[in-house]
C-alpha positions as CSV (number, residue, x, y, z in Angstrom):
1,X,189.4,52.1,105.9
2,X,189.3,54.4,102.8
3,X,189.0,51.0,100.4
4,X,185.6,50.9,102.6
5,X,184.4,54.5,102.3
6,X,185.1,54.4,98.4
7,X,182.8,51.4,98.6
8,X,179.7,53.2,100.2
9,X,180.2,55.9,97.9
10,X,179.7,53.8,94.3
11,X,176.8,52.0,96.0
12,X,175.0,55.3,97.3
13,X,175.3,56.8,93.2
14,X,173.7,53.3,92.0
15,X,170.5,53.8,94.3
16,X,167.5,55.3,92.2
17,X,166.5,59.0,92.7
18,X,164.1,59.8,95.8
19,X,160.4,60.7,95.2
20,X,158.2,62.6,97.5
21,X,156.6,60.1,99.3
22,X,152.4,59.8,98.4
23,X,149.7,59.7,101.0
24,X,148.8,56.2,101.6
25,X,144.9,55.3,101.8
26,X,145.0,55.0,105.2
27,X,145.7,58.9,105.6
28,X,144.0,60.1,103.0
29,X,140.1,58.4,103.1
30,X,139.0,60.9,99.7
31,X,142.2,59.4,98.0
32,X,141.4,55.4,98.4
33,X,138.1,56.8,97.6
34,X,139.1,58.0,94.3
35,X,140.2,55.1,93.4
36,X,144.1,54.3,93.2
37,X,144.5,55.3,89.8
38,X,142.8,59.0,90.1
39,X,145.3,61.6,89.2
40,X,146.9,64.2,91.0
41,X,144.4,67.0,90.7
42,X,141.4,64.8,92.0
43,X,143.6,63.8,95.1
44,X,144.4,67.9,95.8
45,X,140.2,68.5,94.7
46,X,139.5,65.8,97.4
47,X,141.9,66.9,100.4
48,X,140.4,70.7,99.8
49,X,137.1,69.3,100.2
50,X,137.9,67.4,103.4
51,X,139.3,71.3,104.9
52,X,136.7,73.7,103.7
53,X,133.6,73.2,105.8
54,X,130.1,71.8,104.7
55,X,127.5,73.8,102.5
56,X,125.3,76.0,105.1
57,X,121.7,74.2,105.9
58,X,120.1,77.9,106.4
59,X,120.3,80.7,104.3
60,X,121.0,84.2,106.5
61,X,120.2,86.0,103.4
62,X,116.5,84.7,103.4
63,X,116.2,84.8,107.5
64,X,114.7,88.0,108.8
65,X,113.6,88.0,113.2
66,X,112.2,91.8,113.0
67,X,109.4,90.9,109.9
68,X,106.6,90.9,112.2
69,X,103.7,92.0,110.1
70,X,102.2,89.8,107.5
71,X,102.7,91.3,104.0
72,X,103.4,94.9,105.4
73,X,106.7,96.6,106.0
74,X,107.9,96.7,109.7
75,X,109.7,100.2,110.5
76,X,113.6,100.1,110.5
77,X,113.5,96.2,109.4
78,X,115.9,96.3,106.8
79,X,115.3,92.6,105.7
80,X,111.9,93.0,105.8
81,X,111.2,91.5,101.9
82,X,108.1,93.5,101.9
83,X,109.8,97.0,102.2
84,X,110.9,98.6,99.1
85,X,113.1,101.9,98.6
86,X,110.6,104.2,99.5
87,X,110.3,102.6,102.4
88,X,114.2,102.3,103.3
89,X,114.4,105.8,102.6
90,X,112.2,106.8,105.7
91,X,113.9,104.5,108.0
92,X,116.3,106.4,110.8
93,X,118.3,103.1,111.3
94,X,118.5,99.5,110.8
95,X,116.5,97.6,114.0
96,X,118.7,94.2,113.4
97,X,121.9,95.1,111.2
98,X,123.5,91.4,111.2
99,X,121.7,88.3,110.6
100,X,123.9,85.3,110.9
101,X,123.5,81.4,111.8
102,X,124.3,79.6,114.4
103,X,127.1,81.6,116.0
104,X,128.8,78.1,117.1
105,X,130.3,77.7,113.6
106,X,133.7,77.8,113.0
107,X,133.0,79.5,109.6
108,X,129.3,81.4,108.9
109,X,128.3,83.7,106.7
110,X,126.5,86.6,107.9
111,X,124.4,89.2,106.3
112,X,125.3,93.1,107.0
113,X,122.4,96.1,106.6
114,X,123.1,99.3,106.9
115,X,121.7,102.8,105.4
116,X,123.2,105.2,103.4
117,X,122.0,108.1,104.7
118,X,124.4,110.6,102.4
119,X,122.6,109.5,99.1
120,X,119.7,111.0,98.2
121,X,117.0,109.5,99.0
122,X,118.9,107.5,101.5
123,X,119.0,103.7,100.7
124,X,119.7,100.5,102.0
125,X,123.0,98.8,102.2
126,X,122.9,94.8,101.7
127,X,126.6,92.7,102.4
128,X,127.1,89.1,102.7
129,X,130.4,88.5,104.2
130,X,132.3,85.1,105.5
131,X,132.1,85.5,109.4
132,X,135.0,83.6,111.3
133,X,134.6,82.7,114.9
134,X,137.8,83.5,116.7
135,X,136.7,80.4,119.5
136,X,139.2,77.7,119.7
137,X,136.0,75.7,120.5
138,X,134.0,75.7,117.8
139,X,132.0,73.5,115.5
140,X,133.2,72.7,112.1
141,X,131.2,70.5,110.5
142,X,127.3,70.0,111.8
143,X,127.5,65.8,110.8
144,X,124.9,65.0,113.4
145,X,122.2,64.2,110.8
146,X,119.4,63.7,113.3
147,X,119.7,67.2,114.2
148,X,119.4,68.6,110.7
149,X,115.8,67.4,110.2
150,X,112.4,66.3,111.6
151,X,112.2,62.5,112.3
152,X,108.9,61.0,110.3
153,X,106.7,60.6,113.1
154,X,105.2,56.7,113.8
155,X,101.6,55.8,112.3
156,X,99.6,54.8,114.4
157,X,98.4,50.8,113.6
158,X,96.7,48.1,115.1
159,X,99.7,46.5,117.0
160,X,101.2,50.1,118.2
161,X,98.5,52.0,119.1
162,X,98.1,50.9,122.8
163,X,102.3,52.0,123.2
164,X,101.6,55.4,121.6
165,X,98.5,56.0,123.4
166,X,100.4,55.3,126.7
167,X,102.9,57.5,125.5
168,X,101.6,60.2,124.1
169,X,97.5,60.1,125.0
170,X,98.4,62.1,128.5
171,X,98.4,66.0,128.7
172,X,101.8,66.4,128.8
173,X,104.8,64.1,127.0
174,X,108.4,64.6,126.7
175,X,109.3,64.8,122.4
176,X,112.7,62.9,123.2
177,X,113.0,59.9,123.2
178,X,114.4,57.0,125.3
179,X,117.9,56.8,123.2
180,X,118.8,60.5,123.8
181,X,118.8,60.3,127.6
182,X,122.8,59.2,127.4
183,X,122.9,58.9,131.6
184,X,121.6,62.3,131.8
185,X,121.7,61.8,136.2
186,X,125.5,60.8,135.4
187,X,125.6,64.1,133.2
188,X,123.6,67.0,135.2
189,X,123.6,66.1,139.3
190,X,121.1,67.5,141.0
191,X,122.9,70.7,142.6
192,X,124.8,71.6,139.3
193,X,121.6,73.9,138.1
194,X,120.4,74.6,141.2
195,X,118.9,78.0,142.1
196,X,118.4,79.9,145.2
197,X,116.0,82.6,143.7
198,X,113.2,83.0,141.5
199,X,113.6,85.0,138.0
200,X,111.4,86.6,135.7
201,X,109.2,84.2,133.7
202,X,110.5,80.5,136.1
203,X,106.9,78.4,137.1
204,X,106.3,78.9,140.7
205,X,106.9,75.7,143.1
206,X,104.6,73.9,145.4
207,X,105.0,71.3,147.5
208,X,104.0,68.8,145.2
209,X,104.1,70.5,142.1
210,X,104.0,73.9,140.9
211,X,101.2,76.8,141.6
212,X,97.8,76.2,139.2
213,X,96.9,79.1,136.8
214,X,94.0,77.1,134.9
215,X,93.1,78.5,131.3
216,X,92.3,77.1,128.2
217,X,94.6,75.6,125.8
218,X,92.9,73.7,122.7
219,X,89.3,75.0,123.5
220,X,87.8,77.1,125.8
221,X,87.7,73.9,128.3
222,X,90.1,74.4,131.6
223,X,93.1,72.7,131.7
224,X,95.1,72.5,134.9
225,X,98.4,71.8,133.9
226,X,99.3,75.6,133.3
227,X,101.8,76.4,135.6
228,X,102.3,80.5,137.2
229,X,105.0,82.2,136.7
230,X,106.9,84.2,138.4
231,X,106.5,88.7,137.8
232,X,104.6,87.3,135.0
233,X,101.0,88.9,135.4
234,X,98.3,87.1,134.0
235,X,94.3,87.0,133.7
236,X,92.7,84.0,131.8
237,X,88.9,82.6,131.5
238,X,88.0,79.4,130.5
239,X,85.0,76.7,130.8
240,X,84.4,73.9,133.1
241,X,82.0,71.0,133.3
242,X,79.8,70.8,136.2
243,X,76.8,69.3,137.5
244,X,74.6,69.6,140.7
245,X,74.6,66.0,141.7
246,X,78.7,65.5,141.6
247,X,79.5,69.3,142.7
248,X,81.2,68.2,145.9
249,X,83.2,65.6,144.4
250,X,84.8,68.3,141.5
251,X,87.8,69.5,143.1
252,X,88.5,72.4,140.5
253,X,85.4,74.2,141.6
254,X,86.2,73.5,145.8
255,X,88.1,76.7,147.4
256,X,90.6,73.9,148.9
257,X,91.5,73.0,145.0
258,X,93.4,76.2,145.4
259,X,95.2,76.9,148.8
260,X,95.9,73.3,149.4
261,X,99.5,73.5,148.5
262,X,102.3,75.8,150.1
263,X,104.2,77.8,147.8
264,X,108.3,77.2,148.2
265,X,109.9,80.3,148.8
266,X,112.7,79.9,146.4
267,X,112.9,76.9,144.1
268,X,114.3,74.1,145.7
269,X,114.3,75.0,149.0
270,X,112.4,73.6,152.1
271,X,110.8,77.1,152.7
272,X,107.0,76.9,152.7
273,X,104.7,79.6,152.6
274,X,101.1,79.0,152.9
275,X,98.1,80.5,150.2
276,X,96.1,83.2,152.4
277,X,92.0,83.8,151.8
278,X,92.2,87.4,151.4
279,X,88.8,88.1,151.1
280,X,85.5,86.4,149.6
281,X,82.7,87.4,147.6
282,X,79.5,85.7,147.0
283,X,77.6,85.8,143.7
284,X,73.9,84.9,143.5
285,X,72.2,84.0,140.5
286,X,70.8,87.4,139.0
287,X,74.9,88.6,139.3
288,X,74.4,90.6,142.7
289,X,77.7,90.1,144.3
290,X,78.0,90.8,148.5
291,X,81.8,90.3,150.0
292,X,81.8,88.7,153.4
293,X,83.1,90.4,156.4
294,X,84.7,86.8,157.8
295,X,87.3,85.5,155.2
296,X,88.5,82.7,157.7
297,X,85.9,79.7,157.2
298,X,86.3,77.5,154.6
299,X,83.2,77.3,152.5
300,X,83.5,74.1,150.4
301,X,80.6,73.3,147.6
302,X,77.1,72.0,148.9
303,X,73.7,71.0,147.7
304,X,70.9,73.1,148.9
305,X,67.5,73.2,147.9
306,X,68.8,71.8,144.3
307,X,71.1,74.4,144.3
308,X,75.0,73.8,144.5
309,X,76.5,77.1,146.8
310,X,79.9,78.0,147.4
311,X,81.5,77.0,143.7
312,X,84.4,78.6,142.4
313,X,83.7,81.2,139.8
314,X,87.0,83.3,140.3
315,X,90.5,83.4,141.8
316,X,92.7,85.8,142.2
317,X,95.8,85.4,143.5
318,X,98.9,88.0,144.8
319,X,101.9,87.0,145.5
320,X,104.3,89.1,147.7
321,X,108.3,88.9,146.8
322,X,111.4,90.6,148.3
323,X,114.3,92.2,145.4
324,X,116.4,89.2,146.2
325,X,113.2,86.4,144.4
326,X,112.1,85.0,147.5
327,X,108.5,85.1,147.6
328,X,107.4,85.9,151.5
329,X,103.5,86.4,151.0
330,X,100.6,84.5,149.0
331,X,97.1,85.5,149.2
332,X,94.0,84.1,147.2
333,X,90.4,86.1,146.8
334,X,87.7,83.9,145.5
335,X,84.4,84.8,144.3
336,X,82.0,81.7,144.9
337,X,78.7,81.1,143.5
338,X,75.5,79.5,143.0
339,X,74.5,76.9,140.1
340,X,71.0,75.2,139.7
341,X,70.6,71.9,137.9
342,X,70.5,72.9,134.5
343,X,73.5,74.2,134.5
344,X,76.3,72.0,132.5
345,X,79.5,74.5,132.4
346,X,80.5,77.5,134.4
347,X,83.1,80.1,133.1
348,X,85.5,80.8,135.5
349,X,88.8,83.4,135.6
350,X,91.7,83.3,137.3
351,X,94.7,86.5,138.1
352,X,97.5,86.8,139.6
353,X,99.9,89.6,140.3
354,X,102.8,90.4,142.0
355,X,104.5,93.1,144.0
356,X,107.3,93.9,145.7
357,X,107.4,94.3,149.5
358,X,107.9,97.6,151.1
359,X,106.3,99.6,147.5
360,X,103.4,100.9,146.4
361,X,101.3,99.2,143.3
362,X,100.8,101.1,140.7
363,X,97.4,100.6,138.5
364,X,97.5,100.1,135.1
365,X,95.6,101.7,132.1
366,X,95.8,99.1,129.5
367,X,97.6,95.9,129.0
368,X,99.5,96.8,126.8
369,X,96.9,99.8,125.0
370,X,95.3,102.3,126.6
371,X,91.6,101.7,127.4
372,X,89.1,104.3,126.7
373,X,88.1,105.5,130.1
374,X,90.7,104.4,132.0
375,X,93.4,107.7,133.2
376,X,96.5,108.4,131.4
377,X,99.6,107.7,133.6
378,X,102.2,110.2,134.2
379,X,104.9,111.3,135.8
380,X,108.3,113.1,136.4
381,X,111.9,112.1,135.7
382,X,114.3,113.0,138.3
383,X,118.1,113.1,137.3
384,X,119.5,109.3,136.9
385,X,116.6,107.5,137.4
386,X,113.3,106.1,135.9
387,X,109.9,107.3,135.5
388,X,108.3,108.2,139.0
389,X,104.6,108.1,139.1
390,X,101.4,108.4,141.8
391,X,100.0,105.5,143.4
392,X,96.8,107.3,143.1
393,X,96.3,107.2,139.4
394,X,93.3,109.6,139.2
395,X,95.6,112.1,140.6
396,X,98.4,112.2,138.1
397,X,97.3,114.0,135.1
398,X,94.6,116.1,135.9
399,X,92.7,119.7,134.9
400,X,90.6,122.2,136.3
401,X,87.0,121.3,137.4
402,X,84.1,123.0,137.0
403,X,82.1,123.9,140.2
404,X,78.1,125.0,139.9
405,X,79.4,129.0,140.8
406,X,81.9,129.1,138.1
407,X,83.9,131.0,141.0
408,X,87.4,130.3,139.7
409,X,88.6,131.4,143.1
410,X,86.1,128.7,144.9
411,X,87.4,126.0,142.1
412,X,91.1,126.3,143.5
413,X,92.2,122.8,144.1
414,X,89.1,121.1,142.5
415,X,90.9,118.8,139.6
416,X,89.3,116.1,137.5
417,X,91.7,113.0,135.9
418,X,92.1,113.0,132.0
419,X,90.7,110.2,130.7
420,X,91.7,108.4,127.7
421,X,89.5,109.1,124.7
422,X,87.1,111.2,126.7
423,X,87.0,114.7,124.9
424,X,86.6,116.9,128.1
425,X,85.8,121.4,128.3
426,X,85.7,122.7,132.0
427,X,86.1,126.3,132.8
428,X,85.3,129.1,135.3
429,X,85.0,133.1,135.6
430,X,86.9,135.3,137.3
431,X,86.4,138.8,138.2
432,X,88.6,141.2,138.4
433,X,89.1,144.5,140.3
434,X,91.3,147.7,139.7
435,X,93.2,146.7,143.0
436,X,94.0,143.2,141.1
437,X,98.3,143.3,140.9
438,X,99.1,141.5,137.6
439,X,101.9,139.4,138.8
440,X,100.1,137.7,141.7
441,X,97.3,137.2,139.4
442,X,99.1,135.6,136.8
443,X,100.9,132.9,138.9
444,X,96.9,132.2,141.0
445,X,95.5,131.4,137.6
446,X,98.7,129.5,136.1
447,X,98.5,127.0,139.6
448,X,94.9,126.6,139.2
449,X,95.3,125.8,135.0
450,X,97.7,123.4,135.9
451,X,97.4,122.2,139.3
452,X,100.6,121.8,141.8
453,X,102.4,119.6,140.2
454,X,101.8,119.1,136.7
455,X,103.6,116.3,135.3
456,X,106.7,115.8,132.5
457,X,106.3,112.7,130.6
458,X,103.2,110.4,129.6
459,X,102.9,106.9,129.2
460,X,102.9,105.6,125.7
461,X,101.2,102.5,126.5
462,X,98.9,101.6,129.3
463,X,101.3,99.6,130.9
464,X,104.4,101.2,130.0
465,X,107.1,100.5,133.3
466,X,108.4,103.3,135.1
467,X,112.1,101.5,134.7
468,X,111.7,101.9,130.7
469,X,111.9,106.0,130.2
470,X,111.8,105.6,125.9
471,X,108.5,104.4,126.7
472,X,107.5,107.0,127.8
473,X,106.5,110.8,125.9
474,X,107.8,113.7,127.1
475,X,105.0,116.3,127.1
476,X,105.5,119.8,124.8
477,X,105.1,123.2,126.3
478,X,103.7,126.0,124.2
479,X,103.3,129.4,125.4
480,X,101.0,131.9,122.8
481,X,100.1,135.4,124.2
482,X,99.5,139.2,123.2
483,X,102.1,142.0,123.2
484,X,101.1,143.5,126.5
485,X,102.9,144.7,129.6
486,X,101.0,142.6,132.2
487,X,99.5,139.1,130.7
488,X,97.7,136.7,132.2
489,X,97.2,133.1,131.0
490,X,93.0,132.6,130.4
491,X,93.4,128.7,129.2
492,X,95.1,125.5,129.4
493,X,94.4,123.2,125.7
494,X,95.8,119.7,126.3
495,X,96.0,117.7,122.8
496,X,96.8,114.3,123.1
497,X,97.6,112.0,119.9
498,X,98.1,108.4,119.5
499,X,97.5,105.7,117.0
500,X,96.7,102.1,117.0
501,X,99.7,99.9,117.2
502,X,100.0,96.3,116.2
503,X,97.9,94.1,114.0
504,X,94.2,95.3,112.3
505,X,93.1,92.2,114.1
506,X,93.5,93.7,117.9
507,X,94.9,97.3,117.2
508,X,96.2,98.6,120.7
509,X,96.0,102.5,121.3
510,X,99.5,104.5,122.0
511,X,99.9,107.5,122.9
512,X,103.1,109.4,120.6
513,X,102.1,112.8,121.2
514,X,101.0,115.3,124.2
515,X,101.1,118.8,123.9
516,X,100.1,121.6,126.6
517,X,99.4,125.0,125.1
518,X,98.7,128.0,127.7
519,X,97.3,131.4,126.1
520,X,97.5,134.4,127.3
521,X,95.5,137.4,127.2
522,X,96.3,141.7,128.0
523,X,95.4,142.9,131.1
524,X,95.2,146.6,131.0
525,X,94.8,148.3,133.9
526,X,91.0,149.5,135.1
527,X,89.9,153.5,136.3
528,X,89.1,152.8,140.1
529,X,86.0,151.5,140.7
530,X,85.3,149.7,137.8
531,X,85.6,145.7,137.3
532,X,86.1,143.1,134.6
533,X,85.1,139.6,134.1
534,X,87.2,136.9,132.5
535,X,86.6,133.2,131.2
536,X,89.2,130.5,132.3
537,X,88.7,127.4,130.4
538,X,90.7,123.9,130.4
539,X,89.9,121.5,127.4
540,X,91.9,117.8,126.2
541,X,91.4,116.6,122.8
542,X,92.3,113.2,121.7
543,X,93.3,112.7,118.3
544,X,93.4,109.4,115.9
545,X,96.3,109.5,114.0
546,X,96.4,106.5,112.7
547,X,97.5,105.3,108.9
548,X,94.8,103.9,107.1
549,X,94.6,100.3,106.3
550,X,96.6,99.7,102.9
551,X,94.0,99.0,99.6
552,X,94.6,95.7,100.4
553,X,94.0,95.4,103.9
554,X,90.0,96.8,103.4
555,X,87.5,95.6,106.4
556,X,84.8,95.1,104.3
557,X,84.8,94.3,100.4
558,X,83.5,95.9,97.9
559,X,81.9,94.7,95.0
560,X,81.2,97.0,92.2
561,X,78.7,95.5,89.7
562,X,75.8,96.0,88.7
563,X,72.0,94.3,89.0
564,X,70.1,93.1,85.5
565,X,67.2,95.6,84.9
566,X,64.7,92.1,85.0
567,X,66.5,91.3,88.6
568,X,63.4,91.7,90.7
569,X,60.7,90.7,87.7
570,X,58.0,90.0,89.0
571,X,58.4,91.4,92.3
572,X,58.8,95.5,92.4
């Protein structure tokens, strides 16, 4: 037994060393690729390669979703391009501070803004750092090429045109193709996205389809394919084609075009709620408009005396909805009209608009600037909730009236509304005994100033929702008066500033500033017998306080030259 361990032992000493064994080419696909006689630190290059992920297709650095305005800074965008340090040193923070990717990388980088508001001027701060996503399930390397560029789209030839008309010469066509369906039935059954309720911006389903809300797309031409949707309010106009002798063959000017189809209640469902005629209004030819007292006949298009009656020339449709996005009412006005046979086209509109049952609508001033003549809406903010607002829009924001007496004590409860843009001075008189008591007095003409309930905040735009209270201003209170013992206020001055917001194209008015000033004057007190009359006066201004256009950004050019002195010759 030891002879046969002693012989183990002398064989084991003449084996060769042992080496490390070497990746074969099967395990390593960047080593065979090297070749078999690459050295060592190609190999280790190559398997580093193969761990580190793939060179980013975007560049955060360069992307920028708050640069909104064309060649103009945007406030607190701090990659705006077009801002410079002035600029950063007026901003009070930074709108988007990270930019980053696709956030279903493994590996990302990300670009950080910030201010420095402890230097002076205060100045942006610019970081691009590595961002790691801590998901286990995350993509590391985006190798679906298809995705990572536009296909070449097919030209259109002799042989293919007849397929690609078929496929793509209908209103509507579906951009994937056949090859990227993958079983999509097998993929997505029918009750796996199912929903039971309707939600802000989802088309509104009919029976066969979903609920019409024509308006042009290309031209000014009608297209039918534009689907409602739901809490979205909308108003559009467009054009349609029409002649006398085919009128009642052109189902998009018949009244049964548009109630024809019951709405579902909730998507999916079985639910059907029929379209209403609220009410009808006829139109002649000179524009004279007369609404009919019976709303229940159906009045379809007809030829009379060369004349085609009862077309469609509006619709206007409100849908009723409960907090849970069932709808439960849907009613349609129509305004119908006349056309002769010269007529070609028609312009018709369309609305709709939505409200929620059991509450009050509340009208709108602007959508989404105010509109010069329309009131400015207001309201009061009651402890942990939003803005609460009148129905009755001419009575929120109000001032004194002035009555043919000027009796100030006549004009008690006598208010006008504050108009947007309007400039308005009303006032009264008031005379005044030495029986008068100054604290009475003062409190009669403070309530008839500023009515009963004068309001807290106004609406920075004319459709600014009562849920969002940062859009709304908070009106300022200023008080000036004498140094007197008894003082009485003798005016109300409402100044009301706002600017034009958005682009120089369609600049919508906004209200940032409203300010109520009461002054107050001395009463001293009068020898019996004698009497004193004073002047109580309500004004609003409305001031533009808008930046002017940059020297770039002029209306109209100018052109400064000037004409030859033989311009004109012979002519004077």
């Amino acid at each position: 037994m030891a002879a046969a361990l002693r012989l183990v032992a002398f064989l084991f000493l003449l084996l060769p060393p042992l080496r490390p064994a070497e990746p074969s080419a099967e395990a390593d696909p960047d080593a065979s690729a090297a070749g078999p006689a690459a050295p060592p630190e190609t190999r280790a290059a190559a398997r580093e390669r193969s761990r580190s992920g793939p060179a980013p297709v975007t560049d955060v650095a360069k992307l920028c979703v708050c640069d909104l305005l064309v060649a103009q800074c945007d406030v607190n965008c701090c990659c705006d391009p077009d801002c410079s340090a002035a600029d950063f040193s007026l901003f009070t923070t930074c709108s988007v501070p990270i930019v980053t990717g696709d956030n279903r990388l493994c590996s990302q980088k990300a670009a950080v803004y910030s201010l420095d508001v402890e230097a002076n001027p205060p100045e942006r701060i610019f970081k691009l750092i590595d961002q790691v996503n801590p998901s286990f399930f995350c993509i590391h390397a985006t190798n679906y090429k298809q995705a990572l560029s536009f296909s070449s789209p097919e030209m259109p030839t002799s042989e293919n045109f007849d397929r690609l008309l078929k496929e793509f010469g209908s209103t509507t066509f579906s951009a994937e193709p056949d090859s990227w369906d993958m079983n999509a039935d097998a993929q997505n059954p029918p009750d796996a996205n199912e929903t039971y309720r309707y939600e802000y911006g989802v088309p509104i389903q009919t029976v066969d389809a979903f609920l019409r809300l024509p308006s042009p797309v290309v031209s000014s031409w009608c297209s039918d394919v534009n689907p409602a949707a739901f809490l979205v309010n909308q108003a559009t106009k467009c054009t349609r084609s029409v002649s006398v002798e085919k009128c009642g063959s052109i189902r998009a000017v018949s009244m049964l075009f548009y109630i024809n189809s019951s709405i579902l209640a909730v998507p999916k469902s079985s639910q059907m709620i029929n379209i209403t005629v609220q009410s009808i209004v006829v139109q002649s030819l000179n524009g004279m408009r007369t609404s009919l007292n019976n709303s229940d006949v159906l009045r379809l298009p007809m030829i009379l005396d060369e004349l085609c009656i009862n077309v469609v020339l509006g619709v206007s449709y409100h849908i009723t909805y409960t907090d849970a996005g069932e709808i439960i009412e849907a009613a349609a006005s129509f305004v119908l009209g006349a056309i002769n046979k010269e007529a070609l086209s028609i312009q018709q509109s369309f609305e709709i608009s939505f409200t929620q049952v059991n509450t009050k609508p509340v009208p709108l001033s602007g959508n989404p600037g105010y509109v010069v003549g329309l009131p400015l809406r207001a309201g009061f903010l009651p402890q942990g909730s939003g803005i609460i607002q009148n129905t009755n829009t001419y009575g929120q924001l109000t001032i004194l009236q002035s009555t043919s007496d000027q009796d100030c004590l006549a004009a008690q409860g006598a208010r006008t509304p504050i108009l947007f843009g309007y400039n308005m001075v009303s006032g009264c008189k008031l005379r005044i005994t030495a029986a008068v008591k100054c604290q009475p007095l003062a409190q009669t003409l403070l309530d008839l100033l500023k009515g009963q309930s004068f309001p807290e905040y106004v609406a920075s735009f004319g459709n600014s929702q009562a849920h969002d209270v940062l859009d709304w201003v908070r009106i300022t209170h200023l008080h000036t008066s004498e140094q007197s013992s008894c003082q009485i206020p003798v005016s109300l001055e409402i100044a009301v500033k706002w600017t034009k917001y958005g682009s120089l194209v369609n600049p919508q008015a906004r209200i940032v500033n409203v300010t109520a000033t009461i002054t107050s004057t001395a009463l001293k007190q009068l020898p019996s017998g004698r009497e004193r009359t004073i002047a109580v006066t309500s004004s609003v201004v409305f001031t533009d306080i808008s930046s002017p256009a940059e020297p770039g950004y002029k209306a109209w050019p100018t052109i400064n030259a000037k004409l030859p002195f033989d311009f004109f010759f012979p002519f004077v």
